[in-house]
N, C-alpha and C positions, 0 to 999 in steps of 0.2 A: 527653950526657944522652939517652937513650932515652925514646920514648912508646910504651905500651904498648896496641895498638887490639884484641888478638884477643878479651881476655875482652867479653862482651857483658853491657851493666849491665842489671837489669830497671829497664821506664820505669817514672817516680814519678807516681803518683795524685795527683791533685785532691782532697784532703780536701772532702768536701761538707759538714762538720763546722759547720766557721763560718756556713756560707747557713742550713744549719735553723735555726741558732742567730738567725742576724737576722730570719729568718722570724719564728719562734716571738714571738720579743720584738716585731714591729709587729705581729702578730695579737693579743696580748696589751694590748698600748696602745693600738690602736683599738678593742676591747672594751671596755676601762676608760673608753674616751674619747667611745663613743657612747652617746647617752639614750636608754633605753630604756623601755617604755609609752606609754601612751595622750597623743598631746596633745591640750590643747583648744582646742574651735572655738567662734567666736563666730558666728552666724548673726545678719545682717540685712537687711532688703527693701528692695528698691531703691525710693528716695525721688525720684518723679519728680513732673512739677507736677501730676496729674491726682490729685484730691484727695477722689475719688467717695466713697473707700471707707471715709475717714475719719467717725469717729462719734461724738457726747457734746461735753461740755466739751475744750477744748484740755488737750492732752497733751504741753507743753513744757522739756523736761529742758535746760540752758545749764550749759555745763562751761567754766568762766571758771579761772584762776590763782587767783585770790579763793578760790571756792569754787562753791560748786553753786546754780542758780536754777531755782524748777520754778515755771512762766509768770510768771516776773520775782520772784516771790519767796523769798528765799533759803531754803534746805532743807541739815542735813545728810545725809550721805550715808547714815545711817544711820536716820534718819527721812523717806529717799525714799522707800521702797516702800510705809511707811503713809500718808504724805501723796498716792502715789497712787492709793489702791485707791479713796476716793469720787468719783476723774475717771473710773472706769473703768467703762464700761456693760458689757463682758464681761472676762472675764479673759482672752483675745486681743484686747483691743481695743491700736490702736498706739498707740506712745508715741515721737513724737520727740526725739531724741537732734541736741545741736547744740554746737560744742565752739568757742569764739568766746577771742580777744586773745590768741591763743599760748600756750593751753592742752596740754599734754602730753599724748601717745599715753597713756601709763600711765595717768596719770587717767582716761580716756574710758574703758580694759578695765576699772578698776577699778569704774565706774560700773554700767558694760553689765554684768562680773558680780555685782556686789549688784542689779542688777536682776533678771537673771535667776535669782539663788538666791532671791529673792520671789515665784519666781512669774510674774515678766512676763516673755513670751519673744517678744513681737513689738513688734522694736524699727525706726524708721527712722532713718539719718543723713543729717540737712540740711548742706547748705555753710553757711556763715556767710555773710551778706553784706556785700561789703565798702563 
């Protein structure tokens, strides 16, 4: 049996066929996969003990599991922002925000923005005390 070496093969190409192709499809799926527009922010001031600047009636928002407390008595959340327009000497005046017994994140944005779509946008968050 004879091997034959004189003919010379042309060398075979690396089809780059398949890369574009897996290219294309993860550019395509992290497209589809990333959020895209505006998110939103919640803006609040830092709630320190120096209480100078505070002004009027108390402005006490309590986000309990129960439900919602504005200065210990209960309020929907849907009749918060009327129940606190006559605490409110300006319409930037603050309004503390205090979220007490293992009350949920969700609930507290939920609060912050139906407050903020009323109109009040200067909020503080208090610690609970334990």
């Amino acid at each position: 049996m004879a091997f034959d070496f004189s003919g010379q093969r042309a060398p075979k190409r690396i089809s780059l066929t398949p890369m574009i192709d897996v290219v294309f499809l993860l550019l395509v799926f992290f497209m589809l996969a990333a959020r895209f527009g505006a998110d939103s922010e919640i803006s609040l001031k830092a709630a320190g003990r120096d209480a100078s600047g505070y002004q009027g009636a108390p402005r006490l928002v309590e986000l309990r599991p129960g439900g919602i407390t504005l200065n210990g008595t209960p309020v929907s959340r849907e009749a918060l922002v009327e129940a606190l327009r006559p605490l409110m000497p300006a319409p930037d005046a603050l309004v503390v925000l205090r979220a007490r017994d293992g009350a949920d994140v969700q609930g507290l944005v939920d609060v912050i923005e139906a407050l903020q779509a009323g109109g009040i946008t200067t909020l503080a968050l208090a610690e609970a005390p334990e």
